[in-house]
N, C-alpha and C positions, 0 to 999 in steps of 0.2 A: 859207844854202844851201837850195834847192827841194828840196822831200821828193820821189825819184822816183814817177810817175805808179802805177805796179804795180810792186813792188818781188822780182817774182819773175826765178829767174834762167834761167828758159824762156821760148822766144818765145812772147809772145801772138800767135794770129790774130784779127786785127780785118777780116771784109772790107770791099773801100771802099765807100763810102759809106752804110754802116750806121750805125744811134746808137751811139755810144758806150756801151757799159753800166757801171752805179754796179755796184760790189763785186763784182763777176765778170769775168771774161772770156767771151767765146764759145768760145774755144777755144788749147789750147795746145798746141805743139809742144815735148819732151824728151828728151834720149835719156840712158841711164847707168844707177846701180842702183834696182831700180824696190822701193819699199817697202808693202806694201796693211796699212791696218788694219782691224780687224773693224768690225762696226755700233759704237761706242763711246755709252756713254751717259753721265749726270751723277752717276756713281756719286764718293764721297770715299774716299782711303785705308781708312775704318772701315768701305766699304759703305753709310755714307747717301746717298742721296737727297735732293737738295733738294726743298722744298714745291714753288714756283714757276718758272714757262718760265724766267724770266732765269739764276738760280741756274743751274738745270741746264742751260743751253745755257754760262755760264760754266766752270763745270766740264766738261765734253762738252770744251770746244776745250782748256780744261787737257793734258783727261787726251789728247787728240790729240797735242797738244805733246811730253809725255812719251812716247807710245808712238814719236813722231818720231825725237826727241833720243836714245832707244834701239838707232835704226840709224843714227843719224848724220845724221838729219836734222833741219832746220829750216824755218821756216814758208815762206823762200823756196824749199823744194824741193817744194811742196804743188800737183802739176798740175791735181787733180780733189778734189771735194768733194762728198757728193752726203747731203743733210741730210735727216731724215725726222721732222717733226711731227705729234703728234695732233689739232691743231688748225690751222687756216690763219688764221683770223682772228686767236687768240691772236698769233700769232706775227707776223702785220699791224700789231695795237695796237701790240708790243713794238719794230716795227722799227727806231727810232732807238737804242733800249735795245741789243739785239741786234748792231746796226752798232758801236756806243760799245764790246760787249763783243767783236764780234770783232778792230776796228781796236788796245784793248789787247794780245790776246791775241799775234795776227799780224801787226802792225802792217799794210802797204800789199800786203800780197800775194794779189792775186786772181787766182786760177783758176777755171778751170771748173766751174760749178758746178752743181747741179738741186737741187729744194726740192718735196719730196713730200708731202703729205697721208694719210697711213694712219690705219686707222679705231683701232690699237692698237698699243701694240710688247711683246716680251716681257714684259719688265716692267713691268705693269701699273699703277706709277707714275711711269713713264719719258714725259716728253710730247716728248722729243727723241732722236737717234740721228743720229751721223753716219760717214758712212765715208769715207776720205781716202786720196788716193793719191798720193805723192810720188817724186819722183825724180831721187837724188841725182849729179848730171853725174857720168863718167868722168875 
């Protein structure tokens, strides 16, 4: 059986004859209960922080997960994403890393997405921060 192309269960808009884009969509249509979480970072149950981007963009979508599955949602219900790195390069290097950990995480569900570059985020050894918005159909 063919793995579905986006696995989410909102319409993607694709306009026509635009490229197709890898790991995101341009744009999604949803309607139901709508869930927002805050900036999340790569924080563990104990409060650590990972050293490295990988680690902590791994945990980051963890801890999204949970705070999901807390309203009853799941990766399929995840219309918007909007990631915010200390670095851009770093996170260039890492990209197949990054994709391997998000495609674990969430498996096939791309939404919308934006990828920001900030000179710092609160936590000063936080080099990622993501905020997710999901919405769970009526």
């Amino acid at each position: 059986m063919r793995e579905p192309k986006n696995a989410l269960v909102h319409e993607v808009l694709q306009p026509e004859g635009w490229p197709q884009p890898r790991g995101y969509a341009n744009g999604v249509a949803a309607r139901g209960r709508t869930i927002y979480t805050g900036g999340l970072i790569g924080w563990d149950a104990k409060g650590g922080l990972a050293d490295d981007f990988l680690g902590q963009v791994r945990q980051t979508l963890h801890n999204t997960l949970t705070v999901l599955r807390t309203g009853g949602a799941g990766p399929e219900h995840i219309a918007r994403m909007t990631w915010y790195v200390t670095n851009i390069e770093t996170y260039l290097a890492a990209q197949k890393e990054v994709g391997a950990a998000y495609r674990e995480a969430l498996g096939r569900a791309f939404p919308a997405m934006a990828l920001v570059e900030v000179v710092r985020l609160v936590e000063p050894k936080a080099q990622v921060e993501i905020e997710t918005i999901a919405v769970v159909p009526d």
